[in-house]
VEXROVEX-303923 format. One record per atom (N, C-alpha, C): atom name; residue number from 1; residue in one letter; x, z, y. Coordinates in steps of 0.05 Angstrom, whole numbers. Layout:
<atoms>
atom_nr_rest_X_Z_Y
CA_NUM_A_X_Z_Y
...
</atoms>
This chain:
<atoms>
atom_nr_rest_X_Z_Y
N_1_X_-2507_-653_399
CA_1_X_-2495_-627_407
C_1_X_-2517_-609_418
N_2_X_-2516_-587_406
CA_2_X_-2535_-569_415
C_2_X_-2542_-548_448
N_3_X_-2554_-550_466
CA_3_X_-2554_-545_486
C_3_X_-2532_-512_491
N_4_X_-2559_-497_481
CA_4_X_-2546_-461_465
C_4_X_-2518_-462_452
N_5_X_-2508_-488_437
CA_5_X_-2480_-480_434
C_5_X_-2461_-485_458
N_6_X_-2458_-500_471
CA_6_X_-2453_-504_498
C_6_X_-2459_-487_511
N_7_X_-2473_-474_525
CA_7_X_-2471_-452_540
C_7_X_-2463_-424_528
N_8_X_-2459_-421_503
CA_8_X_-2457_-397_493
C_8_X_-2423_-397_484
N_9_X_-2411_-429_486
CA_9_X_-2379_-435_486
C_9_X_-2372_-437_459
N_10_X_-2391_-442_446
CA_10_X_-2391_-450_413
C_10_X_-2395_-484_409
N_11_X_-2388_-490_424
CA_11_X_-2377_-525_411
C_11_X_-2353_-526_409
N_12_X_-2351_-547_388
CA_12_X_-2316_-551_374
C_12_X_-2292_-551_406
N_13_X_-2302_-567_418
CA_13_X_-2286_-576_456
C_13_X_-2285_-544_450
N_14_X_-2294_-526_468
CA_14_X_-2290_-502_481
C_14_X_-2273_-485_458
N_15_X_-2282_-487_437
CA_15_X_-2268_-474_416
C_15_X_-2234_-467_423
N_16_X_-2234_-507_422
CA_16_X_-2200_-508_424
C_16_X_-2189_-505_449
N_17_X_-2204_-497_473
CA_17_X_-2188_-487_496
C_17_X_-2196_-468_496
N_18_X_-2209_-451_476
CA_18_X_-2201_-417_480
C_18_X_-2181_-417_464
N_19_X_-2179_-425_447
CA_19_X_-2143_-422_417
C_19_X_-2130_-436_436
N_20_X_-2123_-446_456
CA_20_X_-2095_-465_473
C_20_X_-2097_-448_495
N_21_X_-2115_-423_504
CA_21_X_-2112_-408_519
C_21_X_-2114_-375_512
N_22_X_-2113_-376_487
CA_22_X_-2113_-345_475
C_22_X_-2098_-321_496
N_23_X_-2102_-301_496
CA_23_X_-2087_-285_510
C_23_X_-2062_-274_483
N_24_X_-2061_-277_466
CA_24_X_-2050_-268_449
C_24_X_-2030_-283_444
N_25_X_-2022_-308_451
CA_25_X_-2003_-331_455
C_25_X_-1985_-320_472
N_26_X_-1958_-318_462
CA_26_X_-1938_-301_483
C_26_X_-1917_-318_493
N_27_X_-1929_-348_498
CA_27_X_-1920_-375_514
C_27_X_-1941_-389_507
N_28_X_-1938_-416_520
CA_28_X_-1949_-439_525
C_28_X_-1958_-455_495
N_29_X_-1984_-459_481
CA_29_X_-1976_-474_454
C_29_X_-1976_-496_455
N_30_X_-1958_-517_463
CA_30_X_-1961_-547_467
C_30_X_-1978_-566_446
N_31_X_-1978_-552_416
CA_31_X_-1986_-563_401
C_31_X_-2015_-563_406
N_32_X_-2025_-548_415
CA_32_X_-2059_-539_426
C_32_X_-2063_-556_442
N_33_X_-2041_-549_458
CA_33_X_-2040_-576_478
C_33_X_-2048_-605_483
N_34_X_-2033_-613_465
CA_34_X_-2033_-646_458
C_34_X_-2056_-644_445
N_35_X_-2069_-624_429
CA_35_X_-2091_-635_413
C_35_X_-2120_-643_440
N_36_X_-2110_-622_456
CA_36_X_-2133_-619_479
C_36_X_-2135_-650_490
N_37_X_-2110_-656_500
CA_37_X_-2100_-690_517
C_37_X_-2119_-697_493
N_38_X_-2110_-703_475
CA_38_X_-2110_-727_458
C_38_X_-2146_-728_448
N_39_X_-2152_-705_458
CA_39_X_-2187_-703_459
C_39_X_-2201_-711_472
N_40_X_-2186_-707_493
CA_40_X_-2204_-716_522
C_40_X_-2193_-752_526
N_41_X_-2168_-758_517
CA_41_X_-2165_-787_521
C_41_X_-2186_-798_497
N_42_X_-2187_-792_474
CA_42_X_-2199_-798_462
C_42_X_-2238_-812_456
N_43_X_-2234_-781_485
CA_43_X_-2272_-769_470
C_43_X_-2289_-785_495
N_44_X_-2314_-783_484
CA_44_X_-2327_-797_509
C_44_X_-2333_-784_535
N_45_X_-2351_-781_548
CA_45_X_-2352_-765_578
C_45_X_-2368_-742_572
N_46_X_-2385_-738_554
CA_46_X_-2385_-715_539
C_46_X_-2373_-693_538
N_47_X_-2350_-694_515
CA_47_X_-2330_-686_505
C_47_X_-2314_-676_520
N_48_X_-2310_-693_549
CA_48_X_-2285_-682_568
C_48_X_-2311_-662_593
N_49_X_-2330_-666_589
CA_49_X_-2347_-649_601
C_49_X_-2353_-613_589
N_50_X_-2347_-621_559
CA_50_X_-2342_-585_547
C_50_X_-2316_-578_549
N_51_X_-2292_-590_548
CA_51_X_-2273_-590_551
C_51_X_-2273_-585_585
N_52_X_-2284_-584_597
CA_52_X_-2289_-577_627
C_52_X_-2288_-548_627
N_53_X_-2322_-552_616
CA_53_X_-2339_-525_613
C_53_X_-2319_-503_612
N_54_X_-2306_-509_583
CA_54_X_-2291_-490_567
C_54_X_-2272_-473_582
N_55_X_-2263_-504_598
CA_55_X_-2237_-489_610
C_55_X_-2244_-474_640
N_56_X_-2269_-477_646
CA_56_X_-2277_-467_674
C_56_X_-2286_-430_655
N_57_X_-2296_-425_643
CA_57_X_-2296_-408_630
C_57_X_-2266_-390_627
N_58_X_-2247_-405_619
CA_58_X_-2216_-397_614
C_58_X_-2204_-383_638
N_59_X_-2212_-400_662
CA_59_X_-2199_-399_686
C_59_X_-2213_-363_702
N_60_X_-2229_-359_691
CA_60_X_-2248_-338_703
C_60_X_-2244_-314_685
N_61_X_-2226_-323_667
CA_61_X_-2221_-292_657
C_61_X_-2207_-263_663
N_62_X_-2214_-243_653
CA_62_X_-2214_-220_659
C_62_X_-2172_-217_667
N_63_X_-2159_-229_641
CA_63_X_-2133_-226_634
C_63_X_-2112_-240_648
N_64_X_-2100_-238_666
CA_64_X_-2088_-259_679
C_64_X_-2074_-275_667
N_65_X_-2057_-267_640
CA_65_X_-2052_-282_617
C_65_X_-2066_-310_612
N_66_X_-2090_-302_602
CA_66_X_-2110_-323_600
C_66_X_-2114_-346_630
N_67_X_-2117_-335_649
CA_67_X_-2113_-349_673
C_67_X_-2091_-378_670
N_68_X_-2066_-354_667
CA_68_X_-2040_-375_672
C_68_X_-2043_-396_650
N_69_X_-2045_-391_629
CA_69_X_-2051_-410_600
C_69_X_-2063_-429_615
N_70_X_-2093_-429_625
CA_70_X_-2117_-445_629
C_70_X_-2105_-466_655
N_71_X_-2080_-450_668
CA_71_X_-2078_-472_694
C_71_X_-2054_-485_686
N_72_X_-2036_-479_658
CA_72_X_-2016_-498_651
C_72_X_-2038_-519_643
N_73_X_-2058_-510_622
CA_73_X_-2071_-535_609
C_73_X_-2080_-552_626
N_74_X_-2091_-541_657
CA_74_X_-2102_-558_677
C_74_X_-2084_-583_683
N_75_X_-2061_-564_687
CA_75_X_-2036_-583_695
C_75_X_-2036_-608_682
N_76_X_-2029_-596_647
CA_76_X_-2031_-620_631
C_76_X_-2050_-641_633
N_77_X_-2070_-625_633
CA_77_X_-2095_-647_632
C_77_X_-2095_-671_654
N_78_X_-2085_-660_674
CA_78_X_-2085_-669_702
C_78_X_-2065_-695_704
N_79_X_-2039_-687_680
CA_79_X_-2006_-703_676
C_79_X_-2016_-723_660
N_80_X_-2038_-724_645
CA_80_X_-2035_-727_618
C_80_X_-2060_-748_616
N_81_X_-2079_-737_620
CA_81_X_-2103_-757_621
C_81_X_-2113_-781_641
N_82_X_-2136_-791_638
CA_82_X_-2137_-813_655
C_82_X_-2159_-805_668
N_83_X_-2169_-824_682
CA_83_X_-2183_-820_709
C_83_X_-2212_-810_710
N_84_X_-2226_-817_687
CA_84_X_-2253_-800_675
C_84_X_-2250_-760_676
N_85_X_-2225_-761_674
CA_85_X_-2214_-731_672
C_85_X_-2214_-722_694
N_86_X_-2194_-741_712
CA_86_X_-2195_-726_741
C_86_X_-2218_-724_763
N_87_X_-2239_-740_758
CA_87_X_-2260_-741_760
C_87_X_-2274_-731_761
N_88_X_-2273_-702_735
CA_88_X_-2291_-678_728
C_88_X_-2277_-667_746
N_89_X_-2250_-671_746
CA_89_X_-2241_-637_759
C_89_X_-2238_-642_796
N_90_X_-2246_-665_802
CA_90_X_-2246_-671_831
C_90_X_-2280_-662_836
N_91_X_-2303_-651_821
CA_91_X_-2329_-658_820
C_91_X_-2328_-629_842
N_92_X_-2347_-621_849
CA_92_X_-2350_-604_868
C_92_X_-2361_-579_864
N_93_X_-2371_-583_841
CA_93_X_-2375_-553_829
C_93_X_-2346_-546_816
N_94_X_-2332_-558_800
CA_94_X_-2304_-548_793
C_94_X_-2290_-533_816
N_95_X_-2284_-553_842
CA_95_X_-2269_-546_856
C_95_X_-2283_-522_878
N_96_X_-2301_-515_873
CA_96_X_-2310_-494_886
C_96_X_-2298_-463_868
N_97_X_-2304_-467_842
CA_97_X_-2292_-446_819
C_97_X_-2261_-449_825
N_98_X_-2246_-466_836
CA_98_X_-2221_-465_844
C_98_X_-2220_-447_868
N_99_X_-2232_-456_894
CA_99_X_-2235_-444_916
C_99_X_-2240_-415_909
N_100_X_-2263_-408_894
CA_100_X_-2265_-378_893
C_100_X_-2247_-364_881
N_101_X_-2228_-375_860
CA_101_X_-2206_-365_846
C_101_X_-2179_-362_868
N_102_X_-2174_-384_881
CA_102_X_-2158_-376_903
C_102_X_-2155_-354_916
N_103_X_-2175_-359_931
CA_103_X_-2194_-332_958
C_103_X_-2201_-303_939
N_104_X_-2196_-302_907
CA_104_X_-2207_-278_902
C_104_X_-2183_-257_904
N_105_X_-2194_-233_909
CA_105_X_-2168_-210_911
C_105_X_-2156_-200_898
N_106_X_-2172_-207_870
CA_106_X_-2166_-191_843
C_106_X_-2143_-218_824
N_107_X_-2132_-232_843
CA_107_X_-2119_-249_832
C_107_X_-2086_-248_839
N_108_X_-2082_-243_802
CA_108_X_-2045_-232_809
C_108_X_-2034_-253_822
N_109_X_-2007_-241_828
CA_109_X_-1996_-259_850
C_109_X_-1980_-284_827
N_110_X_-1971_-281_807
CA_110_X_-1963_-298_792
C_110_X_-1993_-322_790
N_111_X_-2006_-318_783
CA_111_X_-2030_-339_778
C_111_X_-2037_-356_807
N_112_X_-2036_-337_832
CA_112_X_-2044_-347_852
C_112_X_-2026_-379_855
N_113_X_-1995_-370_860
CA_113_X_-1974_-386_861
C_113_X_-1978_-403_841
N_114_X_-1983_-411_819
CA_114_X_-1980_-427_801
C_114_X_-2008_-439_814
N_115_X_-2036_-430_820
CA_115_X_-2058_-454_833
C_115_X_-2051_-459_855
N_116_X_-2035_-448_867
CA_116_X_-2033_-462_900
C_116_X_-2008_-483_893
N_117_X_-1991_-481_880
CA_117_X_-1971_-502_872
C_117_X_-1984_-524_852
N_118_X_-2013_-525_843
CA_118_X_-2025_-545_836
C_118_X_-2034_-558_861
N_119_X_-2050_-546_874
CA_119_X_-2058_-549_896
C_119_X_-2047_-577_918
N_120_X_-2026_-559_921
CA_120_X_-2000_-570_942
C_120_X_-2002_-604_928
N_121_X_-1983_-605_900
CA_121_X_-1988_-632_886
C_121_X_-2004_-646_886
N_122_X_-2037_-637_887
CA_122_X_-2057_-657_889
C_122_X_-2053_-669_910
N_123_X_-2059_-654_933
CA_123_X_-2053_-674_964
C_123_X_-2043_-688_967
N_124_X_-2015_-688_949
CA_124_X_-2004_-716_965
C_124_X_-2001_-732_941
N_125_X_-2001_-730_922
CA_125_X_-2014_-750_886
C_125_X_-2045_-757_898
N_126_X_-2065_-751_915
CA_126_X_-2085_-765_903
C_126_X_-2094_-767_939
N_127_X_-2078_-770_949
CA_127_X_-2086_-782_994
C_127_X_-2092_-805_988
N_128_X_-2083_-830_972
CA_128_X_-2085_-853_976
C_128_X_-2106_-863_953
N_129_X_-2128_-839_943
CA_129_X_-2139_-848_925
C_129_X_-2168_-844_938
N_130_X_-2188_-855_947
CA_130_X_-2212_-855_960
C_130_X_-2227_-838_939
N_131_X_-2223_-843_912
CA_131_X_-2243_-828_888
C_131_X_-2250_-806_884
N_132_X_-2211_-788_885
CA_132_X_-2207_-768_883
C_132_X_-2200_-758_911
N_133_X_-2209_-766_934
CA_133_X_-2199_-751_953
C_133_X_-2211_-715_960
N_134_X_-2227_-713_942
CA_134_X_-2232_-677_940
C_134_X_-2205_-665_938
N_135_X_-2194_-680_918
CA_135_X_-2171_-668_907
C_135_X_-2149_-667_926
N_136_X_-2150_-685_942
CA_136_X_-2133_-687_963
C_136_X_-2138_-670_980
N_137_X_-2159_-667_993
CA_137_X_-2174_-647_1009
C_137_X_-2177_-616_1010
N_138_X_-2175_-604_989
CA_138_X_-2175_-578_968
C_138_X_-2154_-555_996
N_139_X_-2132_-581_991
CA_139_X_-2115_-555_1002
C_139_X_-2120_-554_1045
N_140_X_-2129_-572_1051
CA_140_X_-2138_-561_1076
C_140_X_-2160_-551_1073
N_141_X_-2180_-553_1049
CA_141_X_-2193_-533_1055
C_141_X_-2197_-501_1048
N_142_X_-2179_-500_1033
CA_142_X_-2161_-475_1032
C_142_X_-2148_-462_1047
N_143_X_-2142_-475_1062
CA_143_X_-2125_-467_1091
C_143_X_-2146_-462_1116
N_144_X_-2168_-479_1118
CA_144_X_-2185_-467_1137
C_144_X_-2197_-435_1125
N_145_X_-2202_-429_1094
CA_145_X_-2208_-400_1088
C_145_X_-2180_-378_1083
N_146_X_-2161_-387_1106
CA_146_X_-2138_-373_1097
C_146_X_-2126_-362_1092
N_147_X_-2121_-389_1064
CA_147_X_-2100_-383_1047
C_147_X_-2077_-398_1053
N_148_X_-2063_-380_1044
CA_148_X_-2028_-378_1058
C_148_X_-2009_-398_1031
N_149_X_-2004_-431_1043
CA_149_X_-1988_-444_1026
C_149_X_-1960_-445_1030
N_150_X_-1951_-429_1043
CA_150_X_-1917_-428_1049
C_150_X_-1901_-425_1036
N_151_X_-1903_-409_1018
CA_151_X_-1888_-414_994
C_151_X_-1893_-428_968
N_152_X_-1917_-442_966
CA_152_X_-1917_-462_950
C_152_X_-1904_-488_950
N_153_X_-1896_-489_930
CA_153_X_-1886_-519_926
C_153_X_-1901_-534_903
N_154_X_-1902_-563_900
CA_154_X_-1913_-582_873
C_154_X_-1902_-568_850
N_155_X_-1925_-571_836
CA_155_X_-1909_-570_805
C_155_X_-1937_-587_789
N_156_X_-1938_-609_796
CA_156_X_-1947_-633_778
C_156_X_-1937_-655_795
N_157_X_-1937_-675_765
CA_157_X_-1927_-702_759
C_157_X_-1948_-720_754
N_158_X_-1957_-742_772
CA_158_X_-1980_-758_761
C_158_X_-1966_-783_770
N_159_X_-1937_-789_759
CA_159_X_-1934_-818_776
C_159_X_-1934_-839_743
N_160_X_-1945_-830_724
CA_160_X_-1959_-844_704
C_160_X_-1980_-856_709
N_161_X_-1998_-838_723
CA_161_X_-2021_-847_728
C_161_X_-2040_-844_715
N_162_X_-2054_-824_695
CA_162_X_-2062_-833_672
C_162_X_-2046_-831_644
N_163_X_-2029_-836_650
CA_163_X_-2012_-840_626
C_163_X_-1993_-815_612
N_164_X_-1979_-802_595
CA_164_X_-1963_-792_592
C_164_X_-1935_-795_612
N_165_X_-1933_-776_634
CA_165_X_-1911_-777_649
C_165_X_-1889_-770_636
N_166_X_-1863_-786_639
CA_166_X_-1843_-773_618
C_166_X_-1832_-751_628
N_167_X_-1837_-739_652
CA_167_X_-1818_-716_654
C_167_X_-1846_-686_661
N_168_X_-1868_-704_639
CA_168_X_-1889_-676_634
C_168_X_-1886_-668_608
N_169_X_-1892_-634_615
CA_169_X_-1894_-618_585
C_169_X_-1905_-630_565
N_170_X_-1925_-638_570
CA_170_X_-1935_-655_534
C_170_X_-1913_-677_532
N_171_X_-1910_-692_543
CA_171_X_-1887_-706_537
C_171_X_-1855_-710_526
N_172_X_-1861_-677_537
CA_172_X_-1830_-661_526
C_172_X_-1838_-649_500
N_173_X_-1858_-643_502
CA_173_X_-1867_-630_468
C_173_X_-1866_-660_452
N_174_X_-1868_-678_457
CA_174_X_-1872_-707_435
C_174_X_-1843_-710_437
N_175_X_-1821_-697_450
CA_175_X_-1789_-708_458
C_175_X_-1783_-734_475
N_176_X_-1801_-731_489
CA_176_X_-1796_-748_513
C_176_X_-1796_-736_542
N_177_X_-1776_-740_554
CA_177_X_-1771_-730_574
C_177_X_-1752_-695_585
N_178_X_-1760_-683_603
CA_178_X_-1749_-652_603
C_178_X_-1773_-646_597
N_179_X_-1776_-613_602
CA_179_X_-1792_-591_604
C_179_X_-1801_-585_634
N_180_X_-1816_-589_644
CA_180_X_-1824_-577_682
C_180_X_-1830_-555_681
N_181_X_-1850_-543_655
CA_181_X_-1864_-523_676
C_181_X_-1852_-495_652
N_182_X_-1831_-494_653
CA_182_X_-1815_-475_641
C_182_X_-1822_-454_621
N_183_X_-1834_-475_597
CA_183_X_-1846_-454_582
C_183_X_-1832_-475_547
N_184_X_-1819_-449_530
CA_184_X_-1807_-476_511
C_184_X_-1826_-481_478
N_185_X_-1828_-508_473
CA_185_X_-1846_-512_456
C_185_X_-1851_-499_426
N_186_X_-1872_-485_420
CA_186_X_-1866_-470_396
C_186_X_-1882_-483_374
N_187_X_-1893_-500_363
CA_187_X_-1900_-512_340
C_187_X_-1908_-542_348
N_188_X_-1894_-561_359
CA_188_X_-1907_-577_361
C_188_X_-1924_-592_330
N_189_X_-1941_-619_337
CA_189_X_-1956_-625_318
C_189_X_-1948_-653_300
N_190_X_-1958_-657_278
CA_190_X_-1945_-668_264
C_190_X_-1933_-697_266
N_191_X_-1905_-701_268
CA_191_X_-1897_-724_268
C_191_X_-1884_-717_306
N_192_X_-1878_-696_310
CA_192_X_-1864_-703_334
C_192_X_-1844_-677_338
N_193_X_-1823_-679_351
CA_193_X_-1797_-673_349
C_193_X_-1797_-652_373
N_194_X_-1793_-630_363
CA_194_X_-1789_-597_383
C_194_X_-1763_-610_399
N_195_X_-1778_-592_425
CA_195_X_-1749_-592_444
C_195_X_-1725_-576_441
N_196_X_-1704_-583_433
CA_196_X_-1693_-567_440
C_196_X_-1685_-550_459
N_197_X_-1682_-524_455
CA_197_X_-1680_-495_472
C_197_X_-1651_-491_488
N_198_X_-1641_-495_506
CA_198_X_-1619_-489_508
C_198_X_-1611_-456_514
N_199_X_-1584_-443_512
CA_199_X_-1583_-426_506
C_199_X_-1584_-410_535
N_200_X_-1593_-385_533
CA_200_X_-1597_-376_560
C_200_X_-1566_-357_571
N_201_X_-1568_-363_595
CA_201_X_-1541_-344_610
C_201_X_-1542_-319_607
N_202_X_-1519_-311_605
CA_202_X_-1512_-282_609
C_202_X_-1505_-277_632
N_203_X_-1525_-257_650
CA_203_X_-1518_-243_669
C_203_X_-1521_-222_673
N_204_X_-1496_-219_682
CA_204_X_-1493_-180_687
C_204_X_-1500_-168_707
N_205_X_-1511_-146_703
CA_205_X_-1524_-139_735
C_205_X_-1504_-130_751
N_206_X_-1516_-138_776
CA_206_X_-1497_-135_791
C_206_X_-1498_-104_814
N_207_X_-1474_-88_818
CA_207_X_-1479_-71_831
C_207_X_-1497_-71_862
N_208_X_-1514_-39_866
CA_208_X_-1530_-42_877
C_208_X_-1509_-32_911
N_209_X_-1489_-25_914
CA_209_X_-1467_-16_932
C_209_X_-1449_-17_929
N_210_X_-1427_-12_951
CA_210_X_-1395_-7_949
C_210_X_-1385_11_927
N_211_X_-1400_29_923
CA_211_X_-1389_59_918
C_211_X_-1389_38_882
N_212_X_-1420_35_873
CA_212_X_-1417_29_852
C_212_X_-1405_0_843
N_213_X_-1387_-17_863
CA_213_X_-1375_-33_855
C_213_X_-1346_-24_851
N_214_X_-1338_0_874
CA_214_X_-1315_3_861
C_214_X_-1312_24_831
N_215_X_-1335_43_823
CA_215_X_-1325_51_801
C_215_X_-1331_28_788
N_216_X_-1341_6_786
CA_216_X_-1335_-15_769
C_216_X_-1304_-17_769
N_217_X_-1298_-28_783
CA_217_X_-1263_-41_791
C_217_X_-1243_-17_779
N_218_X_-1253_-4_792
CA_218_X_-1237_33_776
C_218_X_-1235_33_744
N_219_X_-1257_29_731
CA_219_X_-1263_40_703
C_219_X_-1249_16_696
N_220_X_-1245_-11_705
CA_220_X_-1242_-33_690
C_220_X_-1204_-35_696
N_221_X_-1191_-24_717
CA_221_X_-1166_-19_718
C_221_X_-1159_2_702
N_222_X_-1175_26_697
CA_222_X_-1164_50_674
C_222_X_-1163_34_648
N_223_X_-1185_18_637
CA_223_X_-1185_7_609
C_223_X_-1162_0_598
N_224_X_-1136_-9_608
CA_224_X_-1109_-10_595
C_224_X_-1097_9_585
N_225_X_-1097_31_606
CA_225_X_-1088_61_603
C_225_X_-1088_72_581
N_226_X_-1120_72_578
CA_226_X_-1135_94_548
C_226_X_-1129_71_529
N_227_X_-1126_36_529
CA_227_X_-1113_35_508
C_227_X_-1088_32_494
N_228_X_-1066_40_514
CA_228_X_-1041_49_513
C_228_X_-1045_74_493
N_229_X_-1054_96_506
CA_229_X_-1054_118_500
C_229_X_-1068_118_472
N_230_X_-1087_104_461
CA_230_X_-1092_102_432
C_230_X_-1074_94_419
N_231_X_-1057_77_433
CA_231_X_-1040_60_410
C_231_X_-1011_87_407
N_232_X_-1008_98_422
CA_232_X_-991_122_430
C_232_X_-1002_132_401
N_233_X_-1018_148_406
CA_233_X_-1038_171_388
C_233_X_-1037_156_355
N_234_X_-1044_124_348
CA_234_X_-1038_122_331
C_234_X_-1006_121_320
N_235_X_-989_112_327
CA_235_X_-960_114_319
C_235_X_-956_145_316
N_236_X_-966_162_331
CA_236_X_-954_195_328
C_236_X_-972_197_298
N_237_X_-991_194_292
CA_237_X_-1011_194_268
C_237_X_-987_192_247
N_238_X_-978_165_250
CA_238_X_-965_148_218
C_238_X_-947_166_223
N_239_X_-926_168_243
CA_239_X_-904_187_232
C_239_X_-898_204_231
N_240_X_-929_222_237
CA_240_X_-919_246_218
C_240_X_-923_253_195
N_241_X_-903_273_180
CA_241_X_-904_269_151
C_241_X_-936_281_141
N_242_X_-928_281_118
CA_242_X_-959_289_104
C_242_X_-959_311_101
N_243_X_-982_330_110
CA_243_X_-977_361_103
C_243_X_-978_366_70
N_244_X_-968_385_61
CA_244_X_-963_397_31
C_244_X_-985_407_34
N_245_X_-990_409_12
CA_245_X_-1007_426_-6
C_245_X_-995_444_-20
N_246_X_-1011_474_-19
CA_246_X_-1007_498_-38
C_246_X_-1001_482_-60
N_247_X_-978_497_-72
CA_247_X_-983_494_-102
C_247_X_-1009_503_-114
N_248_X_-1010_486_-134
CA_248_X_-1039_497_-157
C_248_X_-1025_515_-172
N_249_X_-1046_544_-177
CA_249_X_-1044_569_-194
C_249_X_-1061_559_-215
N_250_X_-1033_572_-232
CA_250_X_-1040_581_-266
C_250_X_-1063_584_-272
</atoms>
């Protein structure tokens, strides 16, 4: 592998976590997805080291789009892979590019919530792990530069271990398990079975006052009225007779 393609984000690894993090993706592509897992389970320490790179690159982009992409894949990677993986991302230069992404200002509030709700999960998935205890650690030390976890809650699953969790997104993309992180699968890859979508609610908005709840209640008690009064209007229609016509001239 060439040094210059690696830093310049032209090795095959980085490639595929810029296409599984495109900003032009208008959801989550699981199928990019699994290819990523199944790279990094695959590849040697290498491999999950540009697959690092790549995605530390992803995480620092301009688009917050691109952001959110890069911290579902984290997630996955995190659900999905084994311990060589978590490894990289417990290393201390990673988790410093976390820290600064936290603490930065220019960070929408949707992206923030989604890394502090990774966050939150590590601590208590990886307290009883001596290896990864960075990861454990992350979020007090987040909190001594503070940042405010009060409204975060978990949103990762590592009680696989390593393994495919069944109630993680890649897992739900292969048809195993639900969906967690609420995004629904749009091509998965060959030989595995789309989730089905269930259908979404209808809800009606709801008035913003009294005044406009009762012309609701009002307009919806007149609606019998006006259709009385059509049905009126048509019967007068049918019986009246048909107007004549002039006779036709010679």
């Amino acid at each position: 592998m060439h040094a210059l393609d690696s830093m310049l984000g032209n090795t095959p690894e980085q490639q595929l976590v810029s296409r599984a993090t495109d900003e032009v993706l208008l959801g989550t592509d699981w199928a990019l997805i699994l290819e990523v897992v199944d790279l990094v389970n695959s590849g040697e320490k290498e491999t999950i080291r540009e697959v690092m790179r790549g995605l530390r690159r992803r995480l620092f982009h301009k688009e917050p789009v691109v952001q959110m992409h890069s911290l579902n894949l984290l997630q996955a990677l995190m659900e999905n892979c084994h311990e060589p993986l978590h490894e990289q991302v417990a290393e201390k230069e990673f988790l410093n590019d976390l820290s600064k992404m936290a603490t930065s200002k220019n960070l929408s509030q949707e992206v923030r919530e989604k890394l502090l709700s990774l966050v939150v999960g590590w601590a208590s998935a990886y307290a009883q792990k001596p290896a990864l205890s960075a990861l454990a650690e992350l979020r007090a030390r987040l909190t001594a530069q503070g940042v405010d976890f009060s409204s975060a809650t978990p949103s990762i699953d590592v009680s696989a271990r390593g393994g495919v969790s069944a109630s993680s997104p890649v897992a739900a993309a292969a048809g195993v398990g639900a969906l967690v992180m609420g995004s629904p699968v749009h091509s998965p890859g060959p030989g595995l079975m789309p989730v089905e979508e269930e259908p979404l609610p209808i809800v009606l908005p709801r008035a913003s006052n009294g005044a406009n709840s009762a012309a609701t209640s009002s307009a919806a008690a007149a609606a019998p009225e006006h259709a009385v009064e059509r049905e009126e209007d048509d019967e007068a229609l049918q019986a009246a007779p048909a107007a004549s016509l002039p006779p036709a001239r010679g």
